[in-house]
C-alpha positions as a Markdown table, in Angstrom:
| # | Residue | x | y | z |
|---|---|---|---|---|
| 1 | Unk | 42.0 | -20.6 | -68.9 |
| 2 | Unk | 40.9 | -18.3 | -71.8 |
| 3 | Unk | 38.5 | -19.9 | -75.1 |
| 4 | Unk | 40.0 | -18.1 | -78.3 |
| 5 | Unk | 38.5 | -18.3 | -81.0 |
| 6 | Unk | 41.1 | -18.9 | -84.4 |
| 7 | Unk | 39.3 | -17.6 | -87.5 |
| 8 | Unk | 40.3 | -19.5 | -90.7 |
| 9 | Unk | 42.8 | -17.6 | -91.9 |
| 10 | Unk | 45.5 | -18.1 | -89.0 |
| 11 | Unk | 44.3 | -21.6 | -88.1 |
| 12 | Unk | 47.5 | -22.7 | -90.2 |
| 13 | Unk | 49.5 | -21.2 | -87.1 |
| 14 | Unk | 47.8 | -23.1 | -84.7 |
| 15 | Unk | 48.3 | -26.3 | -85.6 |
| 16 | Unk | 44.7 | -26.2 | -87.7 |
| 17 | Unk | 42.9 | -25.5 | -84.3 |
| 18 | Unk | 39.9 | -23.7 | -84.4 |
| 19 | Unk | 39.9 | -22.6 | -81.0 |
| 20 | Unk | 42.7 | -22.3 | -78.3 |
| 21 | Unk | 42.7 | -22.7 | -74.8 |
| 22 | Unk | 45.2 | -19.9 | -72.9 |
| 23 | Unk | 45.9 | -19.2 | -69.3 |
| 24 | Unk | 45.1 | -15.3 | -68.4 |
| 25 | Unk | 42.7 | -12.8 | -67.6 |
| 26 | Unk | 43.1 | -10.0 | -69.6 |
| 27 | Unk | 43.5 | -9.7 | -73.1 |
| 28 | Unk | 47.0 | -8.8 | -72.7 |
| 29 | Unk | 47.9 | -11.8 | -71.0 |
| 30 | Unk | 45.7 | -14.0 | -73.1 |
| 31 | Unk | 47.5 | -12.6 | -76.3 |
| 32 | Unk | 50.5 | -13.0 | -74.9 |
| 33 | Unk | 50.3 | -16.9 | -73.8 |
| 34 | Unk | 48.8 | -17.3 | -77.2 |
| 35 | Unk | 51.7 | -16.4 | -79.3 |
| 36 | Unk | 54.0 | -17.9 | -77.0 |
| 37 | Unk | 52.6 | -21.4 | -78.1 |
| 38 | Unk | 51.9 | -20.0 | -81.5 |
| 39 | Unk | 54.5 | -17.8 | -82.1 |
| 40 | Unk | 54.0 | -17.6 | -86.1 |
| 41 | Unk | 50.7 | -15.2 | -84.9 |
| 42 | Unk | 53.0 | -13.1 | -83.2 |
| 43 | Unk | 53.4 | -10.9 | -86.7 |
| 44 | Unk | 50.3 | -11.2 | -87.7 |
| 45 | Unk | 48.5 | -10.3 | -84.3 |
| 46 | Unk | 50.7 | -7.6 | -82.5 |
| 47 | Unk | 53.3 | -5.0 | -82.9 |
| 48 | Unk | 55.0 | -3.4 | -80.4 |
| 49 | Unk | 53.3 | -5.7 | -78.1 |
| 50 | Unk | 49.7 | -4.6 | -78.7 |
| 51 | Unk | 46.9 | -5.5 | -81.2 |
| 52 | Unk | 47.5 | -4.6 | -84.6 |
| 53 | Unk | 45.1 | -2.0 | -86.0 |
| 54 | Unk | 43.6 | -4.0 | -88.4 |
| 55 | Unk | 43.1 | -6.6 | -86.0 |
| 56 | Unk | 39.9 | -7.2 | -84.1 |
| 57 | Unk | 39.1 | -8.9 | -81.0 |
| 58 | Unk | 36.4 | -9.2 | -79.1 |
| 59 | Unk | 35.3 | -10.9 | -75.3 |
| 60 | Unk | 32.0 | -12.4 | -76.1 |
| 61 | Unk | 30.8 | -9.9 | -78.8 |
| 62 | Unk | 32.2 | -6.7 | -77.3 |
| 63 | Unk | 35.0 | -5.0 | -78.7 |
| 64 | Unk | 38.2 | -4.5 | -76.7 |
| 65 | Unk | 38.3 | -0.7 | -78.4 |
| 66 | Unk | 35.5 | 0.3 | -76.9 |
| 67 | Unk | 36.5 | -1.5 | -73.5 |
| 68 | Unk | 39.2 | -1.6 | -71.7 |
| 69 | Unk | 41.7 | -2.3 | -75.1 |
| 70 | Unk | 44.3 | -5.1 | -73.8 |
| 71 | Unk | 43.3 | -4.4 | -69.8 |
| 72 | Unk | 40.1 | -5.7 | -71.0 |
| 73 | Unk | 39.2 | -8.3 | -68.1 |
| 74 | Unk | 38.1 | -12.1 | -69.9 |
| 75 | Unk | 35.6 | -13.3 | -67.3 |
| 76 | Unk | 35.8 | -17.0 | -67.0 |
| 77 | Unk | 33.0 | -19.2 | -69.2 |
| 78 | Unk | 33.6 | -16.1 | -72.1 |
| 79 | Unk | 35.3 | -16.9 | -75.8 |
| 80 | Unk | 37.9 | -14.5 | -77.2 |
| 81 | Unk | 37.3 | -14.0 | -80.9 |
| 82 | Unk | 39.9 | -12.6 | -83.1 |
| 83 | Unk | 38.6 | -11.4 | -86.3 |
| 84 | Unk | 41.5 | -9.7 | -88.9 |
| 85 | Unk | 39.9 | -6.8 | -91.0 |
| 86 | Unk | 39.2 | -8.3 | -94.6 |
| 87 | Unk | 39.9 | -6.4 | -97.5 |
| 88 | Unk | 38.7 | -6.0 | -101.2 |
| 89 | Unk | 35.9 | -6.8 | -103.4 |
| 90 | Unk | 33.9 | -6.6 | -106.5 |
| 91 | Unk | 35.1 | -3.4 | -108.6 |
């Protein structure tokens, strides 16, 4: 089982949870079981079956671009985070 971590902004899909246990070790597979509990995240997570580019997540505080992307191996005892890209601001 996989530790995700739900930031704020999707906990409404999760039932308010703030984190998520899943079974699977890659990201991939993690994603995967996740939004077949959850499947509201599904749009908001992936297209085409892969991260959205705005998305970002990360095993402990690596990101999976600069890894292995969804291949990416979650060791057991390491959090998932997923972190969408915020935008906007002061003008």
């Amino acid at each position: 089982m996989a530790v995700v971590r739900i930031p704020t902004v999707l906990r409404p899909h999760t039932g308010g949870e703030a984190r998520v246990e899943v079974a699977g070790t890659t990201i991939g597979e993690i994603l995967t079981a996740l939004v077949a509990d959850n499947p509201a995240l599904e749009e908001r997570l992936l297209e085409d079956g892969r991260v959205r580019g705005y998305v970002n997540v990360f095993v402990d505080d690596e990101d999976i671009r600069y890894l292995d992307g969804e291949s990416t191996v979650v060791p057991a005892g390491v959090e998932v985070s997923i972190m969408p890209a915020v935008a906007g601001g002061a003008r």
